[in-house]
Residue, then its C-alpha position, 0 to 999 in steps of 0.5 A: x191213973x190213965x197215965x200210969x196204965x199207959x204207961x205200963x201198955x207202952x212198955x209192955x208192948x212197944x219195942x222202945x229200946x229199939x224205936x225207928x222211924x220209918x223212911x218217910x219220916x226223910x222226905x227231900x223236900x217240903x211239899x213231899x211232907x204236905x202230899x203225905x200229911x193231906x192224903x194220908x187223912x182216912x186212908x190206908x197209909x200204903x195208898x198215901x206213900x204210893x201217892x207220893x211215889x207217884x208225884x215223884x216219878x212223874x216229876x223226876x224228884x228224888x223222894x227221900x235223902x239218907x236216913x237220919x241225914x239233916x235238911x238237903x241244901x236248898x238248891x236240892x230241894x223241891x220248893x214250895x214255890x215249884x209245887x204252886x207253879x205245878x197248879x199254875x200250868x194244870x188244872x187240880x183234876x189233872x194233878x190228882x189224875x196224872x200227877x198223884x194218880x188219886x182222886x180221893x176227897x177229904x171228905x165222902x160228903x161236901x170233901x174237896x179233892x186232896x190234890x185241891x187241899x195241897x195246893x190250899x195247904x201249899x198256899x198257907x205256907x207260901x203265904x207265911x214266906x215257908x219254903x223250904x225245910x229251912x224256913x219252917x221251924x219259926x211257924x211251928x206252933x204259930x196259932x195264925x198259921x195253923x188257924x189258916x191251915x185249919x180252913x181248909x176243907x179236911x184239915x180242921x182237926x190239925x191232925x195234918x198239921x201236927x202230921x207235917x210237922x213231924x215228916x218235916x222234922x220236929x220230935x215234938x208232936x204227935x198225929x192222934x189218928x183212929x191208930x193212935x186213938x184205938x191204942x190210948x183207948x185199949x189201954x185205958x179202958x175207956x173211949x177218948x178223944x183226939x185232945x185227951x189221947x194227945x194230952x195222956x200221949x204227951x205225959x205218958x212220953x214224959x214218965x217213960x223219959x224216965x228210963x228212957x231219956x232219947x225216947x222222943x214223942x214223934x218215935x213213940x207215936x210211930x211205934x204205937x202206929x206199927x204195933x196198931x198196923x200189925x196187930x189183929x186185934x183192937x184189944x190190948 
């Protein structure tokens, strides 16, 4: 029944025939996907891309390539190992000052500063030999690499991760943020939790394969996050 009744909200209210992913979805490099993935937790997402504009400028990096073009060669990449050095040469109150222009934390309470969840979060990649794009497809999913990412202060929900993994280029995950959450619950009528909105998501995605066979779980996820941001009203 819930899968039906969202469904049917989905069609009525999503403009599916047209589904497009957003710029930011066509990062350079790697780190960019991880600077995105962690601030955007809790905030407005007009912060987290001005933090990534930020980083950028300062660094002299290119922030996106051509939209809808494949991974950048590596030598055209920022690499993980370069975002590492960066908290080798500056203290984490730097980065967050000079560099992200973004003191946030990951939590209001005991909540470390978000430049300090990147660079843990940066460190869990290098640690498991990720790089570049190139070299994270074989991890997506590995329970090791998401427990270690886990650990860090903010990030144990997964809802970064399952984020990262869609900026960095895989169709098949969903970020079940307060937008996403706010949505499944409007149309079910009832409250919800991350894993039940993302369970419901995922089997709603596959009903609407049915007329709509290009339909990808990562581009029905960014329409329900433009209908959420431009809605009013939480109400459907």
């Amino acid at each position: 029944m819930y899968i039906e009744m969202l469904s049917n909200c989905c069609k009525q209210h999503l403009n599916l025939q047209n589904a497009q992913l957003s710029e930011e979805y066509y990062y350079s490099s790697l780190p960019l996907c991880v600077i995105d993935a962690v601030f955007s937790i809790g905030i407005r997402y007009s912060t987290t891309r001005q933090v990534v504009i930020n980083f950028c400028k300062r660094q002299q990096v290119k922030r996106l390539r051509e939209y809808g073009s494949p991974y950048p060669n590596k030598k055209q990449q920022l690499s993980v190992e370069d975002i590492l050095n960066l908290y080798k040469n500056h203290s984490i109150n730097e980065l967050a000052s000079d560099f992200f222009e973004n003191r946030c934390r990951t939590s209001s309470r005991n909540g470390i500063l978000k430049a300090e969840a990147v660079f843990l979060f940066s460190e869990v990649l290098y640690k498991y030999n990720v790089n570049f794009f190139q070299d994270l497809p074989s991890f997506i999913g590995n329970i090791q690499f998401e427990n270690s990412i886990k650990q860090i202060p903010g990030q144990k929900s997964g809802i970064s991760t399952s984020y990262f993994y869609m900026l960095a280029g895989n169709e098949d995950f969903i970020k079940p943020d307060r937008m996403i959450i706010r949505f499944v619950e409007s149309c079910i009528g009832k409250n919800t939790d991350i894993n039940e909105a993302t369970r419901l998501l995922k089997e709603a995605h596959n009903t609407l394969k049915c007329d709509l066979p290009t339909l990808t779980l990562r581009q029905l996820d960014h329409e329900i996050w433009k209908y959420q941001k431009n809605t009013t009203s939480s109400s459907i």
